[in-house]
C-alpha positions in Angstrom: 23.5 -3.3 58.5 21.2 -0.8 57.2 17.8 -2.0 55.2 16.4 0.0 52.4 12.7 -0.4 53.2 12.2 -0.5 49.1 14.0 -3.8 48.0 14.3 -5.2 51.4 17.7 -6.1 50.8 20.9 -4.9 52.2 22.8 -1.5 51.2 25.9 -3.4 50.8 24.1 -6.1 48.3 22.7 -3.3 46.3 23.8 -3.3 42.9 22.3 0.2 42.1 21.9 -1.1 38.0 18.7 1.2 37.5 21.1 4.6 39.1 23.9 3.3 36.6 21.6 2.9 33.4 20.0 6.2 34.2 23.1 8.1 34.6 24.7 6.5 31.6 21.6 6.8 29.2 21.5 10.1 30.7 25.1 11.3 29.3 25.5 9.0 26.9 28.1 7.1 27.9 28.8 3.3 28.9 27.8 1.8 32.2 31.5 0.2 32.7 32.4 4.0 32.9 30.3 4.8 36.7 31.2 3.4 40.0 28.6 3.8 42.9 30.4 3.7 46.2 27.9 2.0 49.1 30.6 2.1 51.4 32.2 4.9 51.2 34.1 7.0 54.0 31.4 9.5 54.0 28.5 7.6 54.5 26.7 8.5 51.5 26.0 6.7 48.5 29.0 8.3 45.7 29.1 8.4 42.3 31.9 7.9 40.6 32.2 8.2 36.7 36.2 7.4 35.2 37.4 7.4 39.1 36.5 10.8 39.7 33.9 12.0 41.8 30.8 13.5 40.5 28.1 13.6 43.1 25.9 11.4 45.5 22.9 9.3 45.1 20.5 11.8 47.5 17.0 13.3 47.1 18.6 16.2 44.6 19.3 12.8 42.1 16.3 10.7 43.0 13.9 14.2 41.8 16.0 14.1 38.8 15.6 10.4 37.8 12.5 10.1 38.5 10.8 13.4 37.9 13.2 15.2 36.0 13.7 18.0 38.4 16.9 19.7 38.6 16.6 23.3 40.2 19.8 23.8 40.5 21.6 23.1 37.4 23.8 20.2 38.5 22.9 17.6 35.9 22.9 19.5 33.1 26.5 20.4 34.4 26.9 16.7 34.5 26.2 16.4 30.6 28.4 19.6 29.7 31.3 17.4 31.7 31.0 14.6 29.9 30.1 15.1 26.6 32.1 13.8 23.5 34.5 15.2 22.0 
């Protein structure tokens, strides 16, 4: 069982609330909407929004919640995606 050093508590029991909050504040959509994955197939930490794959809780998406960074485009790709219609 793997330990994140920052809450002390199991990946598995993680809940990820402040990821989900961000990403829906983010694009402006509900929270019921995104799906984080702890145990998925890859071993990474995947985000799901409607079912469908849109990424992976990693350093890229840490910079960007945190510090806004996003060198490479990704997230604003993320609102284009999922704005209303």
């Amino acid at each position: 069982m793997k330990i994140n050093p920052n809450t002390y508590e199991s990946e598995e029991q993680r809940d990820f609330r402040k990821e989900i909050c961000f990403i829906a504040k983010y694009l402006d959509i509900p929270v019921g909407r995104i799906y984080i994955d702890a145990n998925h197939p890859t071993g990474e930490h995947v985000i799901f929004i409607d079912g469908k794959y849109n990424g992976y809780l990693d350093q890229d998406f840490y910079w960007f919640m945190l510090d806004g960074l996003d060198p490479y485009g990704e997230y604003e790709e993320w609102r284009k995606l999922h704005e209303k219609i």
